[in-house]
N, CA, C and O of each residue as an XYZ file, in Angstrom:
268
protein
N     121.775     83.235    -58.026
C     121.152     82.480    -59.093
C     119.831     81.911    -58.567
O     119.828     81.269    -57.517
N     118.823     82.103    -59.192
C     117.307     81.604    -58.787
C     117.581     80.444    -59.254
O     118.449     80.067    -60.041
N     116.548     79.765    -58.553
C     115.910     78.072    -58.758
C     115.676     77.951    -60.355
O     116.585     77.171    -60.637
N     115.174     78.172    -61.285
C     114.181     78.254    -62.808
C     116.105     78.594    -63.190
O     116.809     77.635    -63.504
N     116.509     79.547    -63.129
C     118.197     79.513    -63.710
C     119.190     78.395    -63.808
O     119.863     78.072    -64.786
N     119.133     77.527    -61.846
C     119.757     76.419    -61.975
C     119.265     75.453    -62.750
O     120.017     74.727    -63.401
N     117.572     75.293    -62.781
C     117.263     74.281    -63.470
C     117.256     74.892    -64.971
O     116.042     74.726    -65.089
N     117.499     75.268    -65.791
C     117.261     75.437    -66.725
C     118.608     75.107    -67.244
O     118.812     74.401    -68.231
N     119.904     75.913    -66.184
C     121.487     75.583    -66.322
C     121.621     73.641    -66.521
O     122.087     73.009    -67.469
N     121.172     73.268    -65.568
C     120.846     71.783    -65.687
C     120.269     71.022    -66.545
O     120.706     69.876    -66.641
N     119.176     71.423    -67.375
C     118.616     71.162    -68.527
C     119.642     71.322    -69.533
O     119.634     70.418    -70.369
N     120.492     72.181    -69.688
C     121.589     72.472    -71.098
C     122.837     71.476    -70.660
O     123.734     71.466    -71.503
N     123.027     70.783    -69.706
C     123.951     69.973    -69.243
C     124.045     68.039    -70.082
O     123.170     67.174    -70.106
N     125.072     68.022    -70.483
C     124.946     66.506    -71.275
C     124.142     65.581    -70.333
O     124.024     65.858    -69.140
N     123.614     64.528    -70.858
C     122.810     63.699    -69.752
C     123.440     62.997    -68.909
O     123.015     62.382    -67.931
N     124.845     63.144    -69.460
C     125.557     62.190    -68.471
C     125.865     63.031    -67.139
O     125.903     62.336    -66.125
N     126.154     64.789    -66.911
C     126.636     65.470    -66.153
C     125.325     65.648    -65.663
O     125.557     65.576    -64.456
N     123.906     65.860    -65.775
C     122.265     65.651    -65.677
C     122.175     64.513    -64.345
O     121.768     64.682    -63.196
N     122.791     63.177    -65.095
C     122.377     61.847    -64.023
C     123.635     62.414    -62.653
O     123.385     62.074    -61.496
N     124.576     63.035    -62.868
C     125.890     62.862    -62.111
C     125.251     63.825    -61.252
O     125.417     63.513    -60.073
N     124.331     65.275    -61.461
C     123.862     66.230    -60.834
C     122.422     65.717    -59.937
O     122.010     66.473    -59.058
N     121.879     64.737    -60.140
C     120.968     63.983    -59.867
C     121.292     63.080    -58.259
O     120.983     62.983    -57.071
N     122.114     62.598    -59.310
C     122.948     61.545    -57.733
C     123.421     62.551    -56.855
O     122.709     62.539    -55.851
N     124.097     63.214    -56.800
C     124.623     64.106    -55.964
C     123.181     65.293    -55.499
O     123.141     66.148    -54.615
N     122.447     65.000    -56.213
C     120.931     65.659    -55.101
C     120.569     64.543    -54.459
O     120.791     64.427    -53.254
N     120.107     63.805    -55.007
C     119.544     62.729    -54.015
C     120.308     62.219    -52.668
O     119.685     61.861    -51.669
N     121.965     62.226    -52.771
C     122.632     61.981    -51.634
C     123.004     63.212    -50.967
O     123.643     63.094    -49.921
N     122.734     64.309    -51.362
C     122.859     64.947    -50.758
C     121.177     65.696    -49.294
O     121.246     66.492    -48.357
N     120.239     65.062    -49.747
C     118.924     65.264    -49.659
C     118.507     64.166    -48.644
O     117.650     64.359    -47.781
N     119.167     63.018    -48.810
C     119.389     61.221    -47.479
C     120.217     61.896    -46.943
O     120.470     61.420    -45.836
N     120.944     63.027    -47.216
C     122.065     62.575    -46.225
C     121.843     64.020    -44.665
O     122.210     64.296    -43.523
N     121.010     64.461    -45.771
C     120.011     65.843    -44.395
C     118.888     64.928    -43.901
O     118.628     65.349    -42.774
N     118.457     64.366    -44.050
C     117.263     63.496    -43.565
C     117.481     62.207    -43.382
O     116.876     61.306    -43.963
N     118.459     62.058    -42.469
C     119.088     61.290    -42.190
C     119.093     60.952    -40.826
O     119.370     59.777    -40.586
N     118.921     61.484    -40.138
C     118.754     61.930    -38.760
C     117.299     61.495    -38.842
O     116.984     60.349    -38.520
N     116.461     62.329    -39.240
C     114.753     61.862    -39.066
C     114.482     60.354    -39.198
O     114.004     59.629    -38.325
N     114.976     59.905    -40.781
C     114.813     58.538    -40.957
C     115.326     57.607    -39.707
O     114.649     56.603    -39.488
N     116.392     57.837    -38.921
C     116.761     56.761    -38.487
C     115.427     56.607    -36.864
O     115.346     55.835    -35.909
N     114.715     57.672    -37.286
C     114.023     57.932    -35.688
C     112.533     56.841    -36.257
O     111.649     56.487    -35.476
N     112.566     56.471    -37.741
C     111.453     55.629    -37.962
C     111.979     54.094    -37.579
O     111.269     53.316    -36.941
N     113.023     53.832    -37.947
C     113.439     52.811    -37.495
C     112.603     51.895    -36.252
O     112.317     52.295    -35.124
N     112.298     50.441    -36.904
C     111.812     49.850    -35.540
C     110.109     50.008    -34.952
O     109.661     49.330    -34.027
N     109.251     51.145    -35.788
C     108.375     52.011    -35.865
C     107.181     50.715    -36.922
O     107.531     50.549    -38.091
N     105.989     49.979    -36.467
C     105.541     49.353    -36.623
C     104.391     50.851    -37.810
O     103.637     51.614    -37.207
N     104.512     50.921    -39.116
C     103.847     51.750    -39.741
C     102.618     51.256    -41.068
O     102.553     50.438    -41.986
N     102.114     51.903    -40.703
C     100.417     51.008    -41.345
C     101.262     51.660    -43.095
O     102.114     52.548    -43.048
N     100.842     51.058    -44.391
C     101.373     50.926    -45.851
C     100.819     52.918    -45.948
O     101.369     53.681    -46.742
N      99.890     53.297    -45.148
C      99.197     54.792    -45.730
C     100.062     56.252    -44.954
O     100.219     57.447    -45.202
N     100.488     55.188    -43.825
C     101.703     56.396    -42.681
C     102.474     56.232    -43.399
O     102.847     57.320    -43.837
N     103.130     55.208    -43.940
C     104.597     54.832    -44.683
C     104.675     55.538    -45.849
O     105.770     55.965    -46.215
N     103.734     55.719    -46.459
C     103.636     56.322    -47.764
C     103.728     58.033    -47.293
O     104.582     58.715    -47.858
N     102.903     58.624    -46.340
C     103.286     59.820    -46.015
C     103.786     59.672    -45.650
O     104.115     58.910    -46.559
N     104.882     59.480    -44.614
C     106.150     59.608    -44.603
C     107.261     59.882    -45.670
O     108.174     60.702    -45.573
N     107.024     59.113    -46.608
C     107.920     58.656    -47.399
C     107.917     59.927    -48.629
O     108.803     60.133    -49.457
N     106.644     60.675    -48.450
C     106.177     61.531    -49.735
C     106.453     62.838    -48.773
O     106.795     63.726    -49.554
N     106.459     63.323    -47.526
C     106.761     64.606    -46.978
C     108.252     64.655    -46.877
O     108.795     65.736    -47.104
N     109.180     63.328    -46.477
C     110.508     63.836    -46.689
C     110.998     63.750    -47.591
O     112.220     63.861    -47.688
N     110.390     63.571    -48.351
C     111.416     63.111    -50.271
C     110.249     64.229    -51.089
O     110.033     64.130    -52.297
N     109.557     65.287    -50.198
C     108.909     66.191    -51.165
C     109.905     67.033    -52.276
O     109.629     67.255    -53.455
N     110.959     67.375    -51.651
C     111.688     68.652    -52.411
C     112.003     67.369    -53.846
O     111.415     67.554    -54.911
N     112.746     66.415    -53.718
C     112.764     64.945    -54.883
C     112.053     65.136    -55.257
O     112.164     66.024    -56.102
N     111.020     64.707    -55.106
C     109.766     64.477    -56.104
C     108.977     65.104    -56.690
O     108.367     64.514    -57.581
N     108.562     67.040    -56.345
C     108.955     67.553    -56.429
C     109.491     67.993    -58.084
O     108.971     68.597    -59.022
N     110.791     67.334    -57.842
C     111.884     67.941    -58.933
C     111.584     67.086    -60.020
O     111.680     67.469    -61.186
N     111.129     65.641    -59.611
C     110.708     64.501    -60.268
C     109.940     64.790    -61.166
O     110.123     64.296    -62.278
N     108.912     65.636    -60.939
C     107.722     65.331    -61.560
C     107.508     66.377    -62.577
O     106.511     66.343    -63.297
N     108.542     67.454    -62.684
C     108.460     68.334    -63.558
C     109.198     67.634    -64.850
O     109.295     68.248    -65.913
């Protein structure tokens, strides 16, 4: 099944099974980058590193977000 199939399968889904498919990306997506995040920890980061940071590992999210 291609990417444009699942999402489209996901689009015909009630909104409630939509938000339930949602949560279960997003924890599933912290929970692979999970390991990286904890290596920022403690990491004194200027508001413009923090923001890239924050926008290269949450790309595939946001991403999905913005369509």
């Amino acid at each position: 099944m291609s990417v444009t199939e699942v999402m489209t399968a996901i689009e015909k889904l009630p909104v409630k099974e939509q938000e339930q498919v949602f949560i279960w990306l997003g924890h599933t997506l912290m929970a692979r980058r999970a390991s990286s995040a904890i290596s920022l920890i403690g990491k004194n980061l200027s508001f413009d590193k923090a923001c890239e940071v924050v926008f290269r590992v949450n790309r595939e999210l946001l991403g999905m977000l913005a369509k």
